[in-house]
NUTIVO-51830 format. One record per residue (C-alpha): x, y, z; residue number from 1; residue in one letter. Coordinates in nm, 3 decimals, padded with zeros to 5 digits. Layout:
// residues N
<r><u>X</u><v>Y</v><w>Z</w><resi>NUM</resi><resn>a</resn></r>
...
//
This chain:
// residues 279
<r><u>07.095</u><v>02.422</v><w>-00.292</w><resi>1</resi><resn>x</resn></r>
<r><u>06.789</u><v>02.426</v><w>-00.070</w><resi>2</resi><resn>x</resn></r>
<r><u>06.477</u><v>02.599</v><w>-00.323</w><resi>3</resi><resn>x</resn></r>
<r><u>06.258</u><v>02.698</v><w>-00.027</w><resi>4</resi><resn>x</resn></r>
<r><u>06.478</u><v>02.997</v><w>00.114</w><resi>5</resi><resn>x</resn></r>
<r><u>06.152</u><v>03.106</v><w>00.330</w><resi>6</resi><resn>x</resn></r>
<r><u>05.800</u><v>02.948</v><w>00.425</w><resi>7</resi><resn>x</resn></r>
<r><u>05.676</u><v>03.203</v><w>00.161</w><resi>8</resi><resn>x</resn></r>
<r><u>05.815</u><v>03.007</v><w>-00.092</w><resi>9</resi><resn>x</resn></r>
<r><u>05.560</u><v>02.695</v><w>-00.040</w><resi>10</resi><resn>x</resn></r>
<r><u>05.289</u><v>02.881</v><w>-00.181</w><resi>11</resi><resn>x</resn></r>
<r><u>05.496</u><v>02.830</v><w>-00.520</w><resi>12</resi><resn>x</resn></r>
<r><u>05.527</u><v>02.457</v><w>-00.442</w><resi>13</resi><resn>x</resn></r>
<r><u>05.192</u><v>02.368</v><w>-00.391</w><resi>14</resi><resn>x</resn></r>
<r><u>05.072</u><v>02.607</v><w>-00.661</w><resi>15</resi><resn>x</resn></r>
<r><u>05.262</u><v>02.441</v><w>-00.935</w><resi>16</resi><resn>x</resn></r>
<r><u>05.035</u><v>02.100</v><w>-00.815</w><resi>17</resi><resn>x</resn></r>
<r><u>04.726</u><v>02.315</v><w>-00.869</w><resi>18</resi><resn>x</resn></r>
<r><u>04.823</u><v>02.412</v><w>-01.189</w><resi>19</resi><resn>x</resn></r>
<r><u>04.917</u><v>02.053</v><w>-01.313</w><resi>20</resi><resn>x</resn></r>
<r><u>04.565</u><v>01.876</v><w>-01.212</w><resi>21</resi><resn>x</resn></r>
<r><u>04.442</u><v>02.205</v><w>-01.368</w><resi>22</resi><resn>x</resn></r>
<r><u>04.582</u><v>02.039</v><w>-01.717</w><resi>23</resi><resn>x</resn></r>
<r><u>04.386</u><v>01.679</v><w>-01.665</w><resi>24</resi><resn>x</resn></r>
<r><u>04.068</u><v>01.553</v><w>-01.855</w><resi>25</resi><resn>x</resn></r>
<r><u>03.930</u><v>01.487</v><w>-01.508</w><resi>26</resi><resn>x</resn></r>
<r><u>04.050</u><v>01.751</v><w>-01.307</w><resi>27</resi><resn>x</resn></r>
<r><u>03.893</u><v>01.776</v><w>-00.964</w><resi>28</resi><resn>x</resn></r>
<r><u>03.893</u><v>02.138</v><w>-01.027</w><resi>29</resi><resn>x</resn></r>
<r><u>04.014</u><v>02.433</v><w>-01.288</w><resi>30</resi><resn>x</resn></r>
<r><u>04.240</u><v>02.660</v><w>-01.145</w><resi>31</resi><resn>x</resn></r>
<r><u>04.352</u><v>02.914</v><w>-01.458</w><resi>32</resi><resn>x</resn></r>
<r><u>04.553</u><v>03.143</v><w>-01.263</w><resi>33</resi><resn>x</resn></r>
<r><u>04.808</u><v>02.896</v><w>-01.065</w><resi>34</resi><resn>x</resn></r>
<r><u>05.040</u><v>02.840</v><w>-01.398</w><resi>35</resi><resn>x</resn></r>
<r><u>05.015</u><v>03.209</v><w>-01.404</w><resi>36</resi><resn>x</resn></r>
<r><u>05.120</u><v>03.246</v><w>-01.050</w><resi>37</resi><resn>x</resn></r>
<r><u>05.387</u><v>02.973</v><w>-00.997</w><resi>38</resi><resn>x</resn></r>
<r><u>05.586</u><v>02.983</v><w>-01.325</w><resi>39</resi><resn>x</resn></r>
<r><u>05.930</u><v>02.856</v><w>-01.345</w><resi>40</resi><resn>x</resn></r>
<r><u>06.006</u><v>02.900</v><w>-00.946</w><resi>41</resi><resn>x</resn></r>
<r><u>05.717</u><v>02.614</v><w>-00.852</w><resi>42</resi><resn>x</resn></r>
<r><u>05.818</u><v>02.361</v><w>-01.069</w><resi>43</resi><resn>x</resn></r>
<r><u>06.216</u><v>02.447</v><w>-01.016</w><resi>44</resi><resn>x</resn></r>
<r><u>06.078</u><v>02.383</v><w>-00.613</w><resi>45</resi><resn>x</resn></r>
<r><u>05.924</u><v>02.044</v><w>-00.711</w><resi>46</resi><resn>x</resn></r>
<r><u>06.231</u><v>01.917</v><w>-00.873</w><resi>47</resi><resn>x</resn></r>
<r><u>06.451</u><v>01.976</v><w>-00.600</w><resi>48</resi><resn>x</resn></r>
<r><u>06.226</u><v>01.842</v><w>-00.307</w><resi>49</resi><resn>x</resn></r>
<r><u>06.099</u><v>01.492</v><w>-00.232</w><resi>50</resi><resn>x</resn></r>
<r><u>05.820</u><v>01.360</v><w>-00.227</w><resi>51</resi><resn>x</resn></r>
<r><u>05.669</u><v>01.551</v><w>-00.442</w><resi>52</resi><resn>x</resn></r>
<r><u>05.452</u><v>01.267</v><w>-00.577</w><resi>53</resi><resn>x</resn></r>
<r><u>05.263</u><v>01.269</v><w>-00.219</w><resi>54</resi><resn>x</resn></r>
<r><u>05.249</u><v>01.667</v><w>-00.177</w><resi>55</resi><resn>x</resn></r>
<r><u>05.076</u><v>01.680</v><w>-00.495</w><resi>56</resi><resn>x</resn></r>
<r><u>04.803</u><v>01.403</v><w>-00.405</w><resi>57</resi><resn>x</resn></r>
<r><u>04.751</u><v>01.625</v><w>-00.103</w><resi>58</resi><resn>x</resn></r>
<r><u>04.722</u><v>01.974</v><w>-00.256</w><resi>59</resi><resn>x</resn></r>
<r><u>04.482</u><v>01.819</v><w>-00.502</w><resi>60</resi><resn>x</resn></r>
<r><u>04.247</u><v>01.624</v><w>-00.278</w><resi>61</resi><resn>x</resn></r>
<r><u>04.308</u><v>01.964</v><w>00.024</w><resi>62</resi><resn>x</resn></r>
<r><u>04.178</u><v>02.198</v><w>-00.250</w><resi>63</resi><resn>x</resn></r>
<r><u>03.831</u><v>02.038</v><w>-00.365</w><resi>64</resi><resn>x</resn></r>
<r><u>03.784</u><v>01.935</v><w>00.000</w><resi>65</resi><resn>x</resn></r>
<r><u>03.806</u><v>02.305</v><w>00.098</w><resi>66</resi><resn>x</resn></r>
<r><u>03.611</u><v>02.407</v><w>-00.228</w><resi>67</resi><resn>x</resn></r>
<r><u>03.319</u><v>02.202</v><w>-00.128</w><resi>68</resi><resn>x</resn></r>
<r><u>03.352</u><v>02.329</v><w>00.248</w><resi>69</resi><resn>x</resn></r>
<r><u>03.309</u><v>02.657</v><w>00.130</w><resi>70</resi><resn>x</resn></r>
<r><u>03.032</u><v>02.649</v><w>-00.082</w><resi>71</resi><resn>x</resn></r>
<r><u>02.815</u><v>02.475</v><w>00.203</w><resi>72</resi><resn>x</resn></r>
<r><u>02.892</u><v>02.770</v><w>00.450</w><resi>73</resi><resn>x</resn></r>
<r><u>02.758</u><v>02.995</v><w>00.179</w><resi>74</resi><resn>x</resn></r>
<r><u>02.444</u><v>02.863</v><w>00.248</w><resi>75</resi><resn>x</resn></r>
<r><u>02.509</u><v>02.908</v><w>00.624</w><resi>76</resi><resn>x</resn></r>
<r><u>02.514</u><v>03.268</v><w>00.630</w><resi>77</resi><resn>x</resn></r>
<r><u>02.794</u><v>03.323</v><w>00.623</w><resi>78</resi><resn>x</resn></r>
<r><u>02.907</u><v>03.722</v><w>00.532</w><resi>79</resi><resn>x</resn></r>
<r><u>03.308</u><v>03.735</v><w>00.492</w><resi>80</resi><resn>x</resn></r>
<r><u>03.595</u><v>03.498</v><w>00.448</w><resi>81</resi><resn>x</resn></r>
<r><u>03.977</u><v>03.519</v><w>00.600</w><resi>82</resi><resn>x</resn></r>
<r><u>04.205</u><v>03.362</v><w>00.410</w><resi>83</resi><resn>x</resn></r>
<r><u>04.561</u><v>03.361</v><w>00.682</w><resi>84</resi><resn>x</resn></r>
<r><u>04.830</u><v>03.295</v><w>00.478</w><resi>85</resi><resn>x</resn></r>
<r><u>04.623</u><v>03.283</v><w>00.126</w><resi>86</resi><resn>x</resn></r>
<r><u>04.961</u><v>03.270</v><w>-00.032</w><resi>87</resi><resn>x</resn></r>
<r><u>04.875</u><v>03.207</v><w>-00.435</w><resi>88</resi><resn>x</resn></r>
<r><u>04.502</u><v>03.077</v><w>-00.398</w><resi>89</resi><resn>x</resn></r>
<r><u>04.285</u><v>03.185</v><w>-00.626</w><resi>90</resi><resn>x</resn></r>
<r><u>03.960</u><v>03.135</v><w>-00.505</w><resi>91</resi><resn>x</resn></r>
<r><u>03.810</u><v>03.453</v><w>-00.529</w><resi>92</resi><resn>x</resn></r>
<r><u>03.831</u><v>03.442</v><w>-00.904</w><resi>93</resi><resn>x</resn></r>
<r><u>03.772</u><v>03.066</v><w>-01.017</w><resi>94</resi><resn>x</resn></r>
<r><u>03.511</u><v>02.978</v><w>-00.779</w><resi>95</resi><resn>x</resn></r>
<r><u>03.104</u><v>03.087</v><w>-00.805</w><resi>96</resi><resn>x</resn></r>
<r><u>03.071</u><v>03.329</v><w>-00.539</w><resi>97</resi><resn>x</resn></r>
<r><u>02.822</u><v>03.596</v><w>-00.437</w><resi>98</resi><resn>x</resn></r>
<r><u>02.913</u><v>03.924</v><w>-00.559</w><resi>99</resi><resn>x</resn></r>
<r><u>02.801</u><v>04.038</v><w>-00.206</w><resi>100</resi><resn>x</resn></r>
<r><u>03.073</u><v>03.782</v><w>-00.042</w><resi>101</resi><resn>x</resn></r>
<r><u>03.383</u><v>03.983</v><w>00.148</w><resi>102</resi><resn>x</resn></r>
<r><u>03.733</u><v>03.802</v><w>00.101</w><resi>103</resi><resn>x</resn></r>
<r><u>04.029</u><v>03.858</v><w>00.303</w><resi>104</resi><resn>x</resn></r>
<r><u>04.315</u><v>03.746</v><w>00.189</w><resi>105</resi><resn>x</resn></r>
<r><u>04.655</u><v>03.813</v><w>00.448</w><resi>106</resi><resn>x</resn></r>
<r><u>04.992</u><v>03.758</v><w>00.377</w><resi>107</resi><resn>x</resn></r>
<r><u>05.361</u><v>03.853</v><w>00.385</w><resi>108</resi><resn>x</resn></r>
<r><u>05.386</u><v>04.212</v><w>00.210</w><resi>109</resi><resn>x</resn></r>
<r><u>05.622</u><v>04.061</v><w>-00.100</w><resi>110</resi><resn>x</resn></r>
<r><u>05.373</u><v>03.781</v><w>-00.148</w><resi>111</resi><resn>x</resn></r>
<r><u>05.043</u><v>04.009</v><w>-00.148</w><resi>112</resi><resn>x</resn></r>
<r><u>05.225</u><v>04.290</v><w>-00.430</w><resi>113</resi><resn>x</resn></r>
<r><u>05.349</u><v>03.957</v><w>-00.619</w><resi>114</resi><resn>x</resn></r>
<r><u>04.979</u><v>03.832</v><w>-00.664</w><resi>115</resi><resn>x</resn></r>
<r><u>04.850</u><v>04.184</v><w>-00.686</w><resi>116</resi><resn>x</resn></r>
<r><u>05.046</u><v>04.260</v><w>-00.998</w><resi>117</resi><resn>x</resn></r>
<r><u>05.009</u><v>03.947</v><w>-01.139</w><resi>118</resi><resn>x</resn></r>
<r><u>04.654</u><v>03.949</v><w>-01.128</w><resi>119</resi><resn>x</resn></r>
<r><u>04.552</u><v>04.307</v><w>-01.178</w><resi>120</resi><resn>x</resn></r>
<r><u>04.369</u><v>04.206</v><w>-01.502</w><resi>121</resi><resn>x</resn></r>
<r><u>04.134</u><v>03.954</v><w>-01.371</w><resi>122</resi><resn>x</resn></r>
<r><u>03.815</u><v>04.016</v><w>-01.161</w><resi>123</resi><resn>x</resn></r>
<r><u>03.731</u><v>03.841</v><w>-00.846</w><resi>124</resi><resn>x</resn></r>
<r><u>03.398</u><v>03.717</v><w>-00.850</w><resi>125</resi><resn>x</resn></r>
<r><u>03.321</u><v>03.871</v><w>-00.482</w><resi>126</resi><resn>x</resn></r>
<r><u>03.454</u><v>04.178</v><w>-00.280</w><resi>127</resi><resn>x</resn></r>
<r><u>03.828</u><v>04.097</v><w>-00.225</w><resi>128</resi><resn>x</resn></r>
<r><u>04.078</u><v>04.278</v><w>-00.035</w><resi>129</resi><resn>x</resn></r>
<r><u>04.455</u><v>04.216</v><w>00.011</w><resi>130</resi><resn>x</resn></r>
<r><u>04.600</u><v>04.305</v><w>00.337</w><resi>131</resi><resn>x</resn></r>
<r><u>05.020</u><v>04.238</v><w>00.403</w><resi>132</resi><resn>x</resn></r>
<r><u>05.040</u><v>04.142</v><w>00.796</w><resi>133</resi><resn>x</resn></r>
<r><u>05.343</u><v>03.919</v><w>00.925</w><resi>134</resi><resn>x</resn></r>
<r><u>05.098</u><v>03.712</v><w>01.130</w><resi>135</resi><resn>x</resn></r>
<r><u>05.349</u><v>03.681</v><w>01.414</w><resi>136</resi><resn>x</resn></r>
<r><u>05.276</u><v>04.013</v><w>01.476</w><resi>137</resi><resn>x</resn></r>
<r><u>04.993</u><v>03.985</v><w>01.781</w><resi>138</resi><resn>x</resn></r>
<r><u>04.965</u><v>04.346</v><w>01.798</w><resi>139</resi><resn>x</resn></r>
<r><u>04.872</u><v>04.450</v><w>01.458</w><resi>140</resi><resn>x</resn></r>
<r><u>04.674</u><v>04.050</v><w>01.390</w><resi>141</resi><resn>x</resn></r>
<r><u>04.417</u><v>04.137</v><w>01.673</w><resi>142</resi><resn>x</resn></r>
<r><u>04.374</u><v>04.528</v><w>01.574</w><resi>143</resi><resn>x</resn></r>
<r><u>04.265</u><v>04.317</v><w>01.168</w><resi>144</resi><resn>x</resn></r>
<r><u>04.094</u><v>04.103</v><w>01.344</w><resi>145</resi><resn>x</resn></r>
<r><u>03.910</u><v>04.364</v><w>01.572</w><resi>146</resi><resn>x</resn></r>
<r><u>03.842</u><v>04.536</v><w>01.260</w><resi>147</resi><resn>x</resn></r>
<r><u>03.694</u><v>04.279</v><w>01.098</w><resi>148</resi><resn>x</resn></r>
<r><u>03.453</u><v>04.154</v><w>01.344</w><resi>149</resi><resn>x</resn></r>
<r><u>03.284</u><v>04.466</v><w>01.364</w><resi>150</resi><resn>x</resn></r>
<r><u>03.216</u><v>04.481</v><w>01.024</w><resi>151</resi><resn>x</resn></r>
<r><u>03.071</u><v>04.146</v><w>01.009</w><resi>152</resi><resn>x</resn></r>
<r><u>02.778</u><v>03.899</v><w>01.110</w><resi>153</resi><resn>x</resn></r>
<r><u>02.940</u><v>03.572</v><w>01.002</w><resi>154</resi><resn>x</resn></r>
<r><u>03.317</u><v>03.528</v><w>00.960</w><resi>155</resi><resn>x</resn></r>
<r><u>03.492</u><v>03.214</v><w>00.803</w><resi>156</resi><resn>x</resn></r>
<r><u>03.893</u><v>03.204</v><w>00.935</w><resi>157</resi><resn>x</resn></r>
<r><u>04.052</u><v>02.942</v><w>00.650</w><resi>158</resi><resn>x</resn></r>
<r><u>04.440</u><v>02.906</v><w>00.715</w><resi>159</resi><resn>x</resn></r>
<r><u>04.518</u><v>02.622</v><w>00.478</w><resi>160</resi><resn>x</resn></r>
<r><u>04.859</u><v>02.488</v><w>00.510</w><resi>161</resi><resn>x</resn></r>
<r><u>04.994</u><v>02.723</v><w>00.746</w><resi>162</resi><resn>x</resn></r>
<r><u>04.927</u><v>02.579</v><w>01.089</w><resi>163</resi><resn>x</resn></r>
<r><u>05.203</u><v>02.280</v><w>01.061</w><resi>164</resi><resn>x</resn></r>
<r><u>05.471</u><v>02.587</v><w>01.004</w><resi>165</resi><resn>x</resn></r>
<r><u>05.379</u><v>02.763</v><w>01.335</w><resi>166</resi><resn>x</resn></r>
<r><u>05.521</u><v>02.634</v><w>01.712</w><resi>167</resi><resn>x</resn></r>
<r><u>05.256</u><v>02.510</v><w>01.947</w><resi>168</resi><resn>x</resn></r>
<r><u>05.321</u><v>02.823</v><w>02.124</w><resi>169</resi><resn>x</resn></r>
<r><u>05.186</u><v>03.092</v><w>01.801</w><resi>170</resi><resn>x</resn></r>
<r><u>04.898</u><v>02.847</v><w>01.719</w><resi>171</resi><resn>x</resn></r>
<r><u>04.774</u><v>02.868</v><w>02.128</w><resi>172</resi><resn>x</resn></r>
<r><u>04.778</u><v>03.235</v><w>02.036</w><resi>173</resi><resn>x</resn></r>
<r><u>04.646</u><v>03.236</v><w>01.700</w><resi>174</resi><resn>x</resn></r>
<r><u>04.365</u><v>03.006</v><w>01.855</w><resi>175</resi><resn>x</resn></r>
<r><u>04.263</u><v>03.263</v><w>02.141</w><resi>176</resi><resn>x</resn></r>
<r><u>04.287</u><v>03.543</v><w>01.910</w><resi>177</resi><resn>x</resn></r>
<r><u>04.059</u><v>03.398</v><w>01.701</w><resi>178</resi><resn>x</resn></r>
<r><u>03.797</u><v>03.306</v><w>01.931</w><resi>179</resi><resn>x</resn></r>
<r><u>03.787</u><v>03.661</v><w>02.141</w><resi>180</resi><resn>x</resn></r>
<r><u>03.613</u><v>03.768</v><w>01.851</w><resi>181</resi><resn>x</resn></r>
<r><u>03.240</u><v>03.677</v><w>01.870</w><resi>182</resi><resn>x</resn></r>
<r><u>03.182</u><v>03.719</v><w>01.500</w><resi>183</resi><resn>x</resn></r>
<r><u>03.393</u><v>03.475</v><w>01.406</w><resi>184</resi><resn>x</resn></r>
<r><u>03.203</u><v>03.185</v><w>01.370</w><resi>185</resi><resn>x</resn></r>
<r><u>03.394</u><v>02.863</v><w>01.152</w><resi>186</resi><resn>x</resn></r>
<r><u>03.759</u><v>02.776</v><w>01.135</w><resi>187</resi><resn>x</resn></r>
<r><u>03.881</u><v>02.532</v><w>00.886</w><resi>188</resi><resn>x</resn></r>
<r><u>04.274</u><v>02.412</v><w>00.910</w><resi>189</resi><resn>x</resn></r>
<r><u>04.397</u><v>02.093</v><w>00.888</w><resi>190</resi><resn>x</resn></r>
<r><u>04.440</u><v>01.795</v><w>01.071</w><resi>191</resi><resn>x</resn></r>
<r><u>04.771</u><v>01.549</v><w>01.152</w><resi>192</resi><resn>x</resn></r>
<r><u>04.757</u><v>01.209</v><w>01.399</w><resi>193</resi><resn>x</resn></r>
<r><u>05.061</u><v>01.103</v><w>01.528</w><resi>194</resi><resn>x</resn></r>
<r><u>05.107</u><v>00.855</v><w>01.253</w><resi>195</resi><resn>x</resn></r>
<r><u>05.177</u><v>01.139</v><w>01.028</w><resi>196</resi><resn>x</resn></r>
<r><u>05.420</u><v>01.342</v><w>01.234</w><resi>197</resi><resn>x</resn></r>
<r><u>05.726</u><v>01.107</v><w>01.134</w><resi>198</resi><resn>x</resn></r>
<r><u>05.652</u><v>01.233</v><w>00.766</w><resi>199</resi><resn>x</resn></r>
<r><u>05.653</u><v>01.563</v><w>00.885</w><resi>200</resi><resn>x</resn></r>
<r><u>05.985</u><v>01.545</v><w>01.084</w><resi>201</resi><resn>x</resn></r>
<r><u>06.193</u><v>01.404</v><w>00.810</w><resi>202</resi><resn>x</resn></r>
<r><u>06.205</u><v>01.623</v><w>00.491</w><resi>203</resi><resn>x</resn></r>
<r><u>06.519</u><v>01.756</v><w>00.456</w><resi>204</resi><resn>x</resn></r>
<r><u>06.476</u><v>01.997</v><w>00.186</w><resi>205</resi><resn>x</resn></r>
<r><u>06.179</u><v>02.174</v><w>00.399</w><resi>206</resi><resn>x</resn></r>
<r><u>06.503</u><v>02.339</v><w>00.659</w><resi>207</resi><resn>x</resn></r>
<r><u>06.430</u><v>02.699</v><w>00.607</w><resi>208</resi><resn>x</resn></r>
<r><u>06.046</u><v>02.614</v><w>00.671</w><resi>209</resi><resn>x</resn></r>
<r><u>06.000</u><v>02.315</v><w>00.877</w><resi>210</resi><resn>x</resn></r>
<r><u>05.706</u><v>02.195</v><w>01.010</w><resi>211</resi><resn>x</resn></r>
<r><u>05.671</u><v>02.260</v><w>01.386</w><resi>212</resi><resn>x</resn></r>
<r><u>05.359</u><v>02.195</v><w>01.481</w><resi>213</resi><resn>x</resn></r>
<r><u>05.358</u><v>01.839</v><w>01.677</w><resi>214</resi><resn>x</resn></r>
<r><u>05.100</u><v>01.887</v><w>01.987</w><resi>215</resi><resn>x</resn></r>
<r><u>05.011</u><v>01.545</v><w>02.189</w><resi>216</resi><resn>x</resn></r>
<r><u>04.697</u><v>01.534</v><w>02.091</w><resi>217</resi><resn>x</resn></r>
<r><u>04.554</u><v>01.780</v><w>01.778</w><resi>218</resi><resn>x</resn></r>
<r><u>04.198</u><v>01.779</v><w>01.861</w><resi>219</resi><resn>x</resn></r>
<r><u>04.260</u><v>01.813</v><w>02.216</w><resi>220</resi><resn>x</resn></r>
<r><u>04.517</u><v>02.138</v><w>02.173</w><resi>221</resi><resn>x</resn></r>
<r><u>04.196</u><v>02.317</v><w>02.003</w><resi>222</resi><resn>x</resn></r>
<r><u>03.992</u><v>02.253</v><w>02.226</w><resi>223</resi><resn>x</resn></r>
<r><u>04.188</u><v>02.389</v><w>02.516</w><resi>224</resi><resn>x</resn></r>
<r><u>04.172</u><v>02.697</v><w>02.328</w><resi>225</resi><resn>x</resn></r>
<r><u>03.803</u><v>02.718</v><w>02.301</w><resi>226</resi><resn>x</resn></r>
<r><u>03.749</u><v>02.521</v><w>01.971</w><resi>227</resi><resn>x</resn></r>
<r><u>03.557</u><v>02.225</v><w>01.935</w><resi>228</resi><resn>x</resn></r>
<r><u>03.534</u><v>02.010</v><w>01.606</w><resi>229</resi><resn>x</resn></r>
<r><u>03.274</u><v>01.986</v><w>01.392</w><resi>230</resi><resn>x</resn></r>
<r><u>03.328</u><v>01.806</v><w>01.107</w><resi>231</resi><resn>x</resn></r>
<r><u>03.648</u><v>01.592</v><w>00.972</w><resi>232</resi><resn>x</resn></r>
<r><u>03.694</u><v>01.536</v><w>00.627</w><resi>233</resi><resn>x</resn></r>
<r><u>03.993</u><v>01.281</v><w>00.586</w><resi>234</resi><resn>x</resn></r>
<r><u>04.220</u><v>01.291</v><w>00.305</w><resi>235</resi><resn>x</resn></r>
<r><u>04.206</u><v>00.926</v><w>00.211</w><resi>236</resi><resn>x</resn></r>
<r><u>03.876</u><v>00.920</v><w>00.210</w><resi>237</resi><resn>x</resn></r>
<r><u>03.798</u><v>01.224</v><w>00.035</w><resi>238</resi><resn>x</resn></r>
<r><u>04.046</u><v>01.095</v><w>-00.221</w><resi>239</resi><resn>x</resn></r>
<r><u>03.860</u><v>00.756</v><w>-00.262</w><resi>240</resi><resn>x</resn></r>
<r><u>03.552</u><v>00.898</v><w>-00.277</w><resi>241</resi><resn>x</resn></r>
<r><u>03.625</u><v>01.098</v><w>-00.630</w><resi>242</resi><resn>x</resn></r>
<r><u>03.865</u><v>00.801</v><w>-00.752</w><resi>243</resi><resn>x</resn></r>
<r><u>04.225</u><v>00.926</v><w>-00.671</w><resi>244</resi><resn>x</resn></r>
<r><u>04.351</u><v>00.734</v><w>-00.454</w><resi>245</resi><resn>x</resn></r>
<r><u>04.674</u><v>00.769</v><w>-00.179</w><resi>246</resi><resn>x</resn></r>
<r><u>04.959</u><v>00.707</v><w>-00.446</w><resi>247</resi><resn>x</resn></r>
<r><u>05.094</u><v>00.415</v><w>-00.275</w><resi>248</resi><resn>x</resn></r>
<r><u>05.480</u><v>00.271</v><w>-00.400</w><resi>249</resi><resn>x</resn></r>
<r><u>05.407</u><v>-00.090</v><w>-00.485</w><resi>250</resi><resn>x</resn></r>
<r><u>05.565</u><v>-00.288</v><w>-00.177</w><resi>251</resi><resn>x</resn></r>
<r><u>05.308</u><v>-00.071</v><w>00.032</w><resi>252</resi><resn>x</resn></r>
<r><u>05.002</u><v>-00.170</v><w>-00.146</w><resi>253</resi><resn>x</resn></r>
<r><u>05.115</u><v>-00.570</v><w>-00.080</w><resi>254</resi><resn>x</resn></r>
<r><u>05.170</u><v>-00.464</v><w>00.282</w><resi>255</resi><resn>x</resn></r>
<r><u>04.804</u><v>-00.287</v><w>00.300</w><resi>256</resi><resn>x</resn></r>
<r><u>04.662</u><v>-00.629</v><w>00.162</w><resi>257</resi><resn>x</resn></r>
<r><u>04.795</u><v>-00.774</v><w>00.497</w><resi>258</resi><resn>x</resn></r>
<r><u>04.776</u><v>-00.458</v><w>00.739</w><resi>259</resi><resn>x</resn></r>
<r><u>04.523</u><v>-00.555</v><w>01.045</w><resi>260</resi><resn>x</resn></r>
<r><u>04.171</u><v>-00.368</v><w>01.001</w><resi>261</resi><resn>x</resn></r>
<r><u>04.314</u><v>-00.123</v><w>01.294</w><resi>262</resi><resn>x</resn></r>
<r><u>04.620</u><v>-00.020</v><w>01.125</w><resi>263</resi><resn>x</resn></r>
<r><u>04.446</u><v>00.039</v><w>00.791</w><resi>264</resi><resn>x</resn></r>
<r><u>04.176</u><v>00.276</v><w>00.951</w><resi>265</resi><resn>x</resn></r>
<r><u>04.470</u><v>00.461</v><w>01.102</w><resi>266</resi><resn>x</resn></r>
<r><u>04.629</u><v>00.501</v><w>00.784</w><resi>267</resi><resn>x</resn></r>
<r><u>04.265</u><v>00.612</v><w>00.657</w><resi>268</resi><resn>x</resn></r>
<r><u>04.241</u><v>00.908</v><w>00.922</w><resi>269</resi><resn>x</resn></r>
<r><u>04.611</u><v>01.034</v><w>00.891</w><resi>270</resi><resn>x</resn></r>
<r><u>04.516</u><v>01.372</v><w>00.775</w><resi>271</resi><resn>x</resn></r>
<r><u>04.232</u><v>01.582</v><w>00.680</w><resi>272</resi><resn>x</resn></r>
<r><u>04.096</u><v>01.886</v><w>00.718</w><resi>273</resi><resn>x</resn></r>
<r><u>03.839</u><v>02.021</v><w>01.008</w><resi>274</resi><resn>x</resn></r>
<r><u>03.522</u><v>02.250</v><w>01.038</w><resi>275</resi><resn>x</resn></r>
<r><u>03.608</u><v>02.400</v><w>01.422</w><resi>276</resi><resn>x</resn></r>
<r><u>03.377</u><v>02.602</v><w>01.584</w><resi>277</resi><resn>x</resn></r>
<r><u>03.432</u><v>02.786</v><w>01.893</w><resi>278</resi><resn>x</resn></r>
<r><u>03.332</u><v>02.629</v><w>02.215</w><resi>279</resi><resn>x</resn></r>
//
């Protein structure tokens, strides 16, 4: 039986991982509320889908990458945060934030009264708000978004693992949305090569939410719609950096002795995460 009936159901998945590095003596961060959040139906999801080993290397390293991103626009100026497809993050609560900070967090309307019950208890640490918006809706995304920008000087657009579920077709849109708004100064998503998108293509278990997002060349697709990049932070390296490593089977670490210099730094930059800003 497939566990992920809808792409809603991934924010269970990778909250479960969250929760578990939560647990370690050298956790690369302390998230309290994902056990809370993801329960029996995350780790029920990680049992039934494979690779779970390599999705939970990812989560962990995505996370403190996107942590650390944050805290530097802080210092930028930066007056309000949209989190597209927040799903179970819990940011607003377990990170230091100004009180003054405005978070957004959108999401399917099941998912947002979900958190909002589970949570009711706890205190964010800035001013959140919850708003339930299919984002395939254009209408009703660029009326929030209109909203928004006239409300703000400095707006930070983080969609973190929801790009790869979208067609070329909705992120071109998404994209152009985005960057009509003159407010709306940082993006940070992720980032695939081509090396990556036979990973991608192949899980099974992912049929009611596969990935769709395969464009000929990432980079270039943003900046087509008005997005240039800024910065790259690259998994493996990230991961290196803090001493957890790409959780290589054993026949692949022989193979990596012998890999040319070219094919290593490819497997290096497979996937990260990028500061866009609009062109």
């Amino acid at each position: 039986m497939n566990t992920i009936a809808h792409v809603s159901d991934t924010a269970f998945w990778v909250g479960i991982f969250r929760a578990q590095e939560s647990n370690r003596k050298d956790a690369l961060f302390k998230d309290p509320f994902a056990a809370l959040l993801t329960a029996e139906k995350g780790q029920d999801i990680v049992d039934h889908v494979s690779g779970s080993r390599y999705v939970s290397w990812t989560v962990v390293i995505r996370t403190r990458v996107i942590d650390e991103m944050i805290n530097s626009f802080l210092s930028e100026g930066v007056d309000t945060i949209i989190n597209l497809g927040a799903g179970l993050d819990t940011r607003p609560y377990r990170l230091e934030l100004p009180a003054s900070l405005r978070w957004i967090e959108v999401d399917y309307p099941h998912l947002i009264e979900f958190k909002e019950e589970k949570l009711k208890k706890e205190k964010p640490n800035c001013h959140l708000e919850r708003v339930s918006l299919d984002l395939a809706n254009q209408e009703e995304r660029q009326i929030f978004f209109s909203k928004v920008n006239s409300q703000a000087k400095k707006v930070l657009i983080l969609t973190e693992g929801v790009i790869p579920y979208l067609s070329e077709e909705q992120v071109s849109s998404l994209a152009i949305d985005l960057h009509t708004q003159n407010n709306f100064s940082f993006w940070i998503t992720e980032y695939h090569s081509h090396e990556m998108y036979r990973n991608l293509r192949k899980s099974k278990e992912m049929g009611n939410a596969p990935f769709q997002f395969f464009p000929e060349h990432w980079l270039a697709f943003f900046n087509e719609c008005s997005w240039k990049a800024r910065e790259i932070h690259y998994l493996v390296e990230e991961g290196e950096k803090w001493g957890r490593s790409f959780p290589l089977p054993r026949w692949a670490k022989i193979l990596h002795f012998i890999m040319p210099p070219k094919e290593i730094e490819k497997f290096r930059k497979m996937s990260g995460y990028i500061i866009f800003e609009p062109k």
